[in-house]
TORKOL-4160 file (C-alpha; in steps of 0.2 Angstrom, whole numbers, padded with zeros to 4 digits, m for minus):
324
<pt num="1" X="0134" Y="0077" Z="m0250"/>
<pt num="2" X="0114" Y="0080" Z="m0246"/>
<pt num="3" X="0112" Y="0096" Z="m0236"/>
<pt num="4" X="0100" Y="0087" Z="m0226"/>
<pt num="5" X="0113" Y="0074" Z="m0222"/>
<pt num="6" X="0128" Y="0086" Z="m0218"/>
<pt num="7" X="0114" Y="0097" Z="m0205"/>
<pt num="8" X="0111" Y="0081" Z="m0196"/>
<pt num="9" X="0131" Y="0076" Z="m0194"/>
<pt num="10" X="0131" Y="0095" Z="m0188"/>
<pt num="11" X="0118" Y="0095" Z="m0176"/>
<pt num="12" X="0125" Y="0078" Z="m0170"/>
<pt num="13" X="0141" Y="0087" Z="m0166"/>
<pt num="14" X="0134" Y="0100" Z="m0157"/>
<pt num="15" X="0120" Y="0089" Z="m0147"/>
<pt num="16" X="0139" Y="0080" Z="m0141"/>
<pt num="17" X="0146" Y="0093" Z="m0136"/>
<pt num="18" X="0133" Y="0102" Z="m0127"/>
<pt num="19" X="0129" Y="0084" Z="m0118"/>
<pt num="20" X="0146" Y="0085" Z="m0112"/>
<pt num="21" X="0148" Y="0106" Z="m0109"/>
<pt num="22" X="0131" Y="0105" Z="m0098"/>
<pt num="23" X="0139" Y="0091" Z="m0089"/>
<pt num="24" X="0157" Y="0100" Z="m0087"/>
<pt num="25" X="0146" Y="0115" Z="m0080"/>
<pt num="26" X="0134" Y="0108" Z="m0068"/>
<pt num="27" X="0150" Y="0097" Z="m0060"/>
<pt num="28" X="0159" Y="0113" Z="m0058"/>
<pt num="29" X="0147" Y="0125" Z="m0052"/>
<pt num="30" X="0141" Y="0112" Z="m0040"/>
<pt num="31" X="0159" Y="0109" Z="m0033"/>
<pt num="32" X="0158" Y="0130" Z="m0033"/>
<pt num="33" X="0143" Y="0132" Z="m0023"/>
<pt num="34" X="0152" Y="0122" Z="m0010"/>
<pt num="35" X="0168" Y="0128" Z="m0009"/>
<pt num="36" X="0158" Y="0148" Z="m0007"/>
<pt num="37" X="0148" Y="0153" Z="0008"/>
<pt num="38" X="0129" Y="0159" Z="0008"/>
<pt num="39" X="0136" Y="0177" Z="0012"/>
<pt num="40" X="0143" Y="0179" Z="m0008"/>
<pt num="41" X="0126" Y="0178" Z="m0016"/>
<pt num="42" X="0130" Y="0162" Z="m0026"/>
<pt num="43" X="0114" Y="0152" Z="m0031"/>
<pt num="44" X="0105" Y="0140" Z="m0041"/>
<pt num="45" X="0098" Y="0153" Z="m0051"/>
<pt num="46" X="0113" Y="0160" Z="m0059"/>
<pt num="47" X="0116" Y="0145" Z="m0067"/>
<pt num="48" X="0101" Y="0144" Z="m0078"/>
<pt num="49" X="0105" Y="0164" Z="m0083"/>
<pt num="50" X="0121" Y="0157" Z="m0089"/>
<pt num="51" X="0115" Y="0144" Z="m0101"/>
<pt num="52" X="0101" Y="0154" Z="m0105"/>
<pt num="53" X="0086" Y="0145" Z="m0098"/>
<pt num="54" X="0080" Y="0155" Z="m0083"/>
<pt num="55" X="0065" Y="0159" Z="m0092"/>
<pt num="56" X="0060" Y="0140" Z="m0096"/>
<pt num="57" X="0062" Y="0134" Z="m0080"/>
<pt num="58" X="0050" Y="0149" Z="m0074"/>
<pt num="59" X="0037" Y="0141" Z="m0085"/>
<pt num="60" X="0037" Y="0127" Z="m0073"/>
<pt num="61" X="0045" Y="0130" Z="m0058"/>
<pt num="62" X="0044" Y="0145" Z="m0044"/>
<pt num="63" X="0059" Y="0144" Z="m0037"/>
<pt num="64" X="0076" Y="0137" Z="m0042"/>
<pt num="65" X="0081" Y="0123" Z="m0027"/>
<pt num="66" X="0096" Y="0112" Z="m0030"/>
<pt num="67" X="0085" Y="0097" Z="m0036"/>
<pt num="68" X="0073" Y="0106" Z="m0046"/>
<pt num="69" X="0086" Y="0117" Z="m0055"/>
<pt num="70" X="0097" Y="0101" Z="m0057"/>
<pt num="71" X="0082" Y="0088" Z="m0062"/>
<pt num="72" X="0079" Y="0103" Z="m0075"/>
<pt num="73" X="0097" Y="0105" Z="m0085"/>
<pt num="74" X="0100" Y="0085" Z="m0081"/>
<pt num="75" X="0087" Y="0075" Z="m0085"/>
<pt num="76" X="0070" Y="0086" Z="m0090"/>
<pt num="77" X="0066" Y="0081" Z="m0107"/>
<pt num="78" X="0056" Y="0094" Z="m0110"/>
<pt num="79" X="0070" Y="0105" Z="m0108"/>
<pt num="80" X="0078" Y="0103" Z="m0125"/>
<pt num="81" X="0096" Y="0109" Z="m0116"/>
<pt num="82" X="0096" Y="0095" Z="m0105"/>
<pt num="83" X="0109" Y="0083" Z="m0105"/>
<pt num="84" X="0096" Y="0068" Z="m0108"/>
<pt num="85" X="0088" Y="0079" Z="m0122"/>
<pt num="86" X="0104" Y="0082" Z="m0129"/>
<pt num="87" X="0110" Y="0067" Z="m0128"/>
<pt num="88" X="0094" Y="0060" Z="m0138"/>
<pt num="89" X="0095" Y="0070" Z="m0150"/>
<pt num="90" X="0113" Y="0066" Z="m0154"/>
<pt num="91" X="0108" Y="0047" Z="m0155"/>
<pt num="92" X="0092" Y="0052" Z="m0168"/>
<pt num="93" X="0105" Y="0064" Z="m0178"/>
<pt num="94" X="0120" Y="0049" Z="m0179"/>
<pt num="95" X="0106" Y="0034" Z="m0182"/>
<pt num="96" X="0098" Y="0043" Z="m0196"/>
<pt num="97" X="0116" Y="0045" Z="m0205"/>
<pt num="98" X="0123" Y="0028" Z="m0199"/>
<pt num="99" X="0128" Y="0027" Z="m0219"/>
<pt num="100" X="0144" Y="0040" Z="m0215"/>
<pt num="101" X="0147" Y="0036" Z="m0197"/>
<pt num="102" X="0156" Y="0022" Z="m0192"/>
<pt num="103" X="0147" Y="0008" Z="m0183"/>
<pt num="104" X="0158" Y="0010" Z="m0168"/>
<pt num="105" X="0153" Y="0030" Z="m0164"/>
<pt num="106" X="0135" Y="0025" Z="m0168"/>
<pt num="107" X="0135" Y="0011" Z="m0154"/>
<pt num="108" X="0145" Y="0023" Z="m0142"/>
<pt num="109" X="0132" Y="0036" Z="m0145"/>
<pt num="110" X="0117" Y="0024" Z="m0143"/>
<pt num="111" X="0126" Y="0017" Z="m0128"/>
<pt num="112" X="0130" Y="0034" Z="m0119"/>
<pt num="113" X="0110" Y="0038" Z="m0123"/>
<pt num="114" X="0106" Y="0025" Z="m0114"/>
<pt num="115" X="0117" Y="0026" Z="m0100"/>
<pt num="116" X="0111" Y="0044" Z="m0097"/>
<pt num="117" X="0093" Y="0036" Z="m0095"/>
<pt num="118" X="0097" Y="0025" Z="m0081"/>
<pt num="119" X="0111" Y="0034" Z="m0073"/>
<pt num="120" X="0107" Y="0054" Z="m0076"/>
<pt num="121" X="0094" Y="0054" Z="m0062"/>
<pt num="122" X="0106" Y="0049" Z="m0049"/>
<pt num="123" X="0118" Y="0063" Z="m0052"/>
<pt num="124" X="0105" Y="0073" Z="m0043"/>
<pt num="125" X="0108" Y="0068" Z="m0028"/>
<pt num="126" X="0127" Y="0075" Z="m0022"/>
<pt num="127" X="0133" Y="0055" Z="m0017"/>
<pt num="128" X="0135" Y="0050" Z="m0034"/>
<pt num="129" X="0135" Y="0069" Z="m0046"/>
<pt num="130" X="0154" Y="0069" Z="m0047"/>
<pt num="131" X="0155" Y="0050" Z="m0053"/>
<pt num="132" X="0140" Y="0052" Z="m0067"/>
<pt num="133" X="0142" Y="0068" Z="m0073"/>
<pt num="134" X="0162" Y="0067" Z="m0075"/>
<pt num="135" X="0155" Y="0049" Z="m0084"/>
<pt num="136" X="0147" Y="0058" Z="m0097"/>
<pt num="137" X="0163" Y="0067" Z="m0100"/>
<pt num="138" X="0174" Y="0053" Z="m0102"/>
<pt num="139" X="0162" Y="0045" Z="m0113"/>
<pt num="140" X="0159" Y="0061" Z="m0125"/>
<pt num="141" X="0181" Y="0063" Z="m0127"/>
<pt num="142" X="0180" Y="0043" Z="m0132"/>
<pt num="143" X="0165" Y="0048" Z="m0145"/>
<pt num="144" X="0177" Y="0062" Z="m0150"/>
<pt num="145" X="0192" Y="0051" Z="m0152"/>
<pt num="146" X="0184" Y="0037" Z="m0163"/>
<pt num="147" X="0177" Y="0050" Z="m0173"/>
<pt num="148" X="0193" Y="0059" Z="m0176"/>
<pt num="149" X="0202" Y="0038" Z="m0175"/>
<pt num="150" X="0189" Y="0031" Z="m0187"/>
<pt num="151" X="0179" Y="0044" Z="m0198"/>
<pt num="152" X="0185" Y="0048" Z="m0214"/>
<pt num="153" X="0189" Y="0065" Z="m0215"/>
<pt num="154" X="0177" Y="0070" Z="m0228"/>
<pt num="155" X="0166" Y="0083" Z="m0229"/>
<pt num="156" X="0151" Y="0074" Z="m0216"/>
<pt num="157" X="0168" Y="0074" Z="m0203"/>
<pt num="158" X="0171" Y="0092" Z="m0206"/>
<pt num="159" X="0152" Y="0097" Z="m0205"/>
<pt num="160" X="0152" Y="0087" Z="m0187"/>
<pt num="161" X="0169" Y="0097" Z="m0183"/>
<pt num="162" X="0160" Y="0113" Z="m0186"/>
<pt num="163" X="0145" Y="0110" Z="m0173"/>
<pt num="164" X="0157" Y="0103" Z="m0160"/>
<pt num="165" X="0167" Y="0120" Z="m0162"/>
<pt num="166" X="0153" Y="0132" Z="m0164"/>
<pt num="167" X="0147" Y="0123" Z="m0146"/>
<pt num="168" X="0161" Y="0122" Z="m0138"/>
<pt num="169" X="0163" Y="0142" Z="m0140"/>
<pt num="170" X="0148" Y="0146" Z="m0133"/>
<pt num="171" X="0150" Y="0136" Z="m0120"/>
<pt num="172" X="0167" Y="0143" Z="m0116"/>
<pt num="173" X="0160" Y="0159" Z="m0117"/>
<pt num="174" X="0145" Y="0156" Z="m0105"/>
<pt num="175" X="0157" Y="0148" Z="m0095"/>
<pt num="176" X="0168" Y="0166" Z="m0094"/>
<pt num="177" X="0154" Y="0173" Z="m0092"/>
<pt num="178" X="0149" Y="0162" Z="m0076"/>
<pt num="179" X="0164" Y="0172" Z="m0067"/>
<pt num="180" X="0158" Y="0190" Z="m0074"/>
<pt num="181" X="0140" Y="0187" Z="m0069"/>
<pt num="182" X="0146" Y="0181" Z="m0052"/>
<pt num="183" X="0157" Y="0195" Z="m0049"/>
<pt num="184" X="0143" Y="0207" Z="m0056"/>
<pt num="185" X="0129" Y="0202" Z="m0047"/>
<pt num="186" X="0134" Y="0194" Z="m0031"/>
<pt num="187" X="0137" Y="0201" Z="m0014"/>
<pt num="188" X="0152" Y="0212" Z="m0010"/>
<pt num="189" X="0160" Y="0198" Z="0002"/>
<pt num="190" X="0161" Y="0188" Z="m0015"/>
<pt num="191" X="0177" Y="0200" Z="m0023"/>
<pt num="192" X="0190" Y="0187" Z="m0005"/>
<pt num="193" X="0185" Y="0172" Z="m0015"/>
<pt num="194" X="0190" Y="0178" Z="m0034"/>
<pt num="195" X="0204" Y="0168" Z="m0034"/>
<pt num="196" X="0193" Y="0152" Z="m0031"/>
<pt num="197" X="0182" Y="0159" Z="m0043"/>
<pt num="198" X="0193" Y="0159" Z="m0058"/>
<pt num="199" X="0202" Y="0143" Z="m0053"/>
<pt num="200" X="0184" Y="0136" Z="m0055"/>
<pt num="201" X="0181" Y="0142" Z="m0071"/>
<pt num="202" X="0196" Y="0135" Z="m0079"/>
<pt num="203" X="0192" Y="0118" Z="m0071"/>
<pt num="204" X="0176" Y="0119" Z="m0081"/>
<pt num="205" X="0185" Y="0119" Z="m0097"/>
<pt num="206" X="0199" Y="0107" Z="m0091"/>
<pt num="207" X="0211" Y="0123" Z="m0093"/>
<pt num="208" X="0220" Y="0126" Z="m0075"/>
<pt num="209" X="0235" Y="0113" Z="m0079"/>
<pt num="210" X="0236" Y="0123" Z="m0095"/>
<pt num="211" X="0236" Y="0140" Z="m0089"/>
<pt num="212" X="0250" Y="0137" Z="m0078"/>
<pt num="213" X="0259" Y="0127" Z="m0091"/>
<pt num="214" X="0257" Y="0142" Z="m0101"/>
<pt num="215" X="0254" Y="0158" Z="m0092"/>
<pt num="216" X="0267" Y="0154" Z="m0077"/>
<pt num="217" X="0257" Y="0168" Z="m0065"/>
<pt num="218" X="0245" Y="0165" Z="m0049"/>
<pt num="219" X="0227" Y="0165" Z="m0055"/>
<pt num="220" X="0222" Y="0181" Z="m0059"/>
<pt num="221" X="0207" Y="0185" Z="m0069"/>
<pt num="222" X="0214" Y="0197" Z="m0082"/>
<pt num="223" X="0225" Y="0183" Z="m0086"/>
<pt num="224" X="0211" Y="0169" Z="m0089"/>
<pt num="225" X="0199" Y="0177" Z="m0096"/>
<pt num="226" X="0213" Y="0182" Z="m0110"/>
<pt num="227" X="0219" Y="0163" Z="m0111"/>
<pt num="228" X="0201" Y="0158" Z="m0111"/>
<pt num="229" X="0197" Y="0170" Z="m0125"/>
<pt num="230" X="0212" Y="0172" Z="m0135"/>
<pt num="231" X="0225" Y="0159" Z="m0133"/>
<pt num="232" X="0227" Y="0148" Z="m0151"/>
<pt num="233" X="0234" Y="0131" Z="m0144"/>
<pt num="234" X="0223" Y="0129" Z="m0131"/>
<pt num="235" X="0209" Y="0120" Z="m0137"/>
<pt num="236" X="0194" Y="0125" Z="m0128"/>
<pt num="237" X="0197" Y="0143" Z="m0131"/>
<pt num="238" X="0186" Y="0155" Z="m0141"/>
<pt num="239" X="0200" Y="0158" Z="m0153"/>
<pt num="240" X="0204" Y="0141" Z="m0154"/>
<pt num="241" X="0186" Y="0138" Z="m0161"/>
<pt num="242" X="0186" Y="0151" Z="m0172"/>
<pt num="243" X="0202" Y="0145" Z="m0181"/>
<pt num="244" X="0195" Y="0126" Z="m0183"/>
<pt num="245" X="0179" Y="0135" Z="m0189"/>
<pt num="246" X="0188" Y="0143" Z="m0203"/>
<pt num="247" X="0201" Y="0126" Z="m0206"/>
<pt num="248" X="0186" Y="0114" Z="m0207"/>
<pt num="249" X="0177" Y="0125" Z="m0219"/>
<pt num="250" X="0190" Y="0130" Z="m0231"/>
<pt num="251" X="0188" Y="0115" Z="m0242"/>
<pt num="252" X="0168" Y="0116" Z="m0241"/>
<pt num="253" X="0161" Y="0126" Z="m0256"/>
<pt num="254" X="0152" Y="0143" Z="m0254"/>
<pt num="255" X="0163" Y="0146" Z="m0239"/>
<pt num="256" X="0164" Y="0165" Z="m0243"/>
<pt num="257" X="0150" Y="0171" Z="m0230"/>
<pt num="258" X="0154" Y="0161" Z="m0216"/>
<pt num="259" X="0174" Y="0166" Z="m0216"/>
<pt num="260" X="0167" Y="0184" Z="m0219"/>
<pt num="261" X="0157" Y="0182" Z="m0202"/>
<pt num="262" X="0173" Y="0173" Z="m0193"/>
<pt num="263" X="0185" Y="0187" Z="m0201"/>
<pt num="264" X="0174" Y="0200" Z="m0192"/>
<pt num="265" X="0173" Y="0190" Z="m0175"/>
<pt num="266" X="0192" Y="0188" Z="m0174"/>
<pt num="267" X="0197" Y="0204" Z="m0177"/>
<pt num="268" X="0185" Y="0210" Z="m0161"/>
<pt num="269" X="0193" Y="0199" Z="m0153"/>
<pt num="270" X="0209" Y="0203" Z="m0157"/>
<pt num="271" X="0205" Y="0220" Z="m0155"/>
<pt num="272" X="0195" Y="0219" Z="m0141"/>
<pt num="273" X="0200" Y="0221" Z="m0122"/>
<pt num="274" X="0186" Y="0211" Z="m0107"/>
<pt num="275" X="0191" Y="0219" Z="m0089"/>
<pt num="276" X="0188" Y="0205" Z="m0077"/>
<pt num="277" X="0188" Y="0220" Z="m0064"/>
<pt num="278" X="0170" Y="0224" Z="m0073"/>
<pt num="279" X="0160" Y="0212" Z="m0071"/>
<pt num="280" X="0146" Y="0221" Z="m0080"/>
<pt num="281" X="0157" Y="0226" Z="m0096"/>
<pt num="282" X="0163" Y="0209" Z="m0096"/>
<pt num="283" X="0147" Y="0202" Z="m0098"/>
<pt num="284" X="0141" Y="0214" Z="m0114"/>
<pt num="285" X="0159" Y="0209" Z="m0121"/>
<pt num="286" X="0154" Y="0190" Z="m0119"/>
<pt num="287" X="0138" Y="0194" Z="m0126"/>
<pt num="288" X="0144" Y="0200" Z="m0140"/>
<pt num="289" X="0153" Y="0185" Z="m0143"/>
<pt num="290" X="0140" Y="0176" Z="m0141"/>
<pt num="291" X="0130" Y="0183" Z="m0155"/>
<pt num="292" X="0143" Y="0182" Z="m0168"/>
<pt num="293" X="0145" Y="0164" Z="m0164"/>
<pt num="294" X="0124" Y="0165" Z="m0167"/>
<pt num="295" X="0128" Y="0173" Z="m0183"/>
<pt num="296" X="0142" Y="0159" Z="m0188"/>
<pt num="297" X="0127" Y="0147" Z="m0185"/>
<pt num="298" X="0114" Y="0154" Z="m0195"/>
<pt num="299" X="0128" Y="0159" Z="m0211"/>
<pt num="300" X="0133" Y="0139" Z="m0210"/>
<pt num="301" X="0112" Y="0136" Z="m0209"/>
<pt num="302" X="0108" Y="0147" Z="m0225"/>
<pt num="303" X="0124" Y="0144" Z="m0235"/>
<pt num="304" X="0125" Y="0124" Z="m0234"/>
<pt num="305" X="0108" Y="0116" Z="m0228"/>
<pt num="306" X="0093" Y="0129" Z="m0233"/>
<pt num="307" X="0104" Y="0133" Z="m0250"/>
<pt num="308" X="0108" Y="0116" Z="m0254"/>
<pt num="309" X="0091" Y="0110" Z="m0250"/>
<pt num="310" X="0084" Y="0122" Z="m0264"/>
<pt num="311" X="0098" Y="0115" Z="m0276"/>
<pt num="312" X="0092" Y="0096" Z="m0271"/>
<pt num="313" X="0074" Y="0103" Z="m0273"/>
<pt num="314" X="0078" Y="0108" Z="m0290"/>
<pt num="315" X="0087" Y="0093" Z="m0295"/>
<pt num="316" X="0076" Y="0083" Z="m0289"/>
<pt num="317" X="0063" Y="0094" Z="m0300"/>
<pt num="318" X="0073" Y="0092" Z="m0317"/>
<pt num="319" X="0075" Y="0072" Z="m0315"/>
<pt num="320" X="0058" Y="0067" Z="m0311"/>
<pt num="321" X="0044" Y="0064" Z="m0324"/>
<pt num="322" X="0034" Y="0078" Z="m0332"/>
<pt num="323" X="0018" Y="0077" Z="m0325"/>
<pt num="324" X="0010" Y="0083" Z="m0342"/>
């Protein structure tokens, strides 16, 4: 297939899935800010340091009040990891390569793009948040499930598989690292609520049911920062991700680099060990994950869409008439 056709059926996975991880997030640090008290620290501004926009919304706003913060990653279309700018994307990405998506996905998509104009706004307001935002949910797992219903499972279906996994481990680890930076940087009164904490990051990811299913302990962060990370079956985990990575690329040709990369990444964290008792080793752990998701990125970027624009270049070259 065209490399400029499989980097658009990636970038329209990822856009989905970051649509519904920003949702996830904001929902669940919301419900977190309530449940904790002034004296911990907890604010507004912690958020954008986890999805790594603090400096953006700088740009434009002093300081980070619950509206502005939450207009910002919600709706601001300037902000290009807004859920509207996500979502927008997503629909240019999936109209553009209507030729390998079923209609169905691309009236879902187009639909859920336009419900996030008229509704999105309203989840600022704390009346109808829970409602839209777990909307946008809902509506991104029914996109996942025609896709995986509908779509062949060709290469353009295992190109969008890559971009929702490479997103959904980034946001699993920002999500980990949510409860580090908390515990790091908030006040001391914050270590009688760690409990809560932790319960709150696992209902980010839909993983408390599953954690008890599987883990049978009290919450305790050693033990879901290791299921979060490490735990195979579960499928919002960062080992989860990286074993779909390497599963929907195996049949992809030129797949050498990228499995090198996901080799290396698994093996650290195999080998690795996050203390959730230290919340500032944690976080350079999650870090680190974080760059060699960045690194899968940008071996999957020059190995099938920047090569395989030079081949189509070239193709392109040898077919056309000689200008002499």
């Amino acid at each position: 297939m065209l490399s400029r056709v499989a980097e658009r059926i990636y970038w329209a996975g990822r856009y989905l899935e970051r649509a519904e991880n920003t949702a996830r997030l904001v929902n669940t640090y919301a419900n977190l800010l309530l449940d904790l008290p002034e004296e911990t620290g907890v604010t507004w501004s912690q958020l954008l340091k986890i999805v790594a926009l603090d400096d953006l919304y700088a740009e434009r706003h002093r300081k980070a009040k619950e509206e502005k913060v939450l207009r910002f990653l919600l709706v601001d279309e300037r902000n290009p990891g807004s859920i509207l700018s996500s979502l927008r994307e997503a629909r240019e990405n999936v109209r553009t390569t209507r030729d390998v998506v079923p209609t169905e996905v691309w009236e879902s998509v187009n639909e859920f793009y336009l419900m996030g104009q008229h509704q999105l706004a309203r989840a600022v307001a704390r009346r109808r948040r829970f409602e839209v935002l777990s909307d946008c949910v809902t509506r991104s797992q029914q996109i996942t499930g025609l896709l995986s219903g509908t779509m062949s499972h060709d290469q353009a279906y295992q190109f969008l598989r890559l971009g929702n996994h490479i997103e959904r481990a980034d946001m699993t680890t920002r999500v980990v690292d949510a409860g580090a930076a908390t515990l790091a940087y908030g006040k001391k009164s914050i270590l009688h609520y760690e409990n809560t904490l932790w319960m709150t990051v696992l209902r980010a990811l839909s993983g408390y049911q599953m954690y008890r299913r599987h883990v049978r302990r009290r919450i305790r962060g050693q033990d879901v920062i290791e299921f979060l990370l490490t735990d195979a079956e579960f499928p919002r985990s960062v080992m989860h991700a990286l074993n779909a990575i390497e599963g929907y690329s195996a049949t992809l040709p030129h797949r050498e680099p990228t499995h090198d990369v996901l080799h290396r990444l698994r093996s650290g964290l195999e080998g690795g060990r996050a203390t959730a008792d230290e919340g500032e080793s944690l976080r350079r752990y999650v870090d680190d994950l974080q760059r060699g998701f960045a690194e899968v990125h940008r071996t999957i970027e020059a190995t099938w869409f920047r090569h395989g624009d030079e081949e189509e270049a070239s193709s392109e070259a040898s077919t056309s008439p000689d200008p002499r």
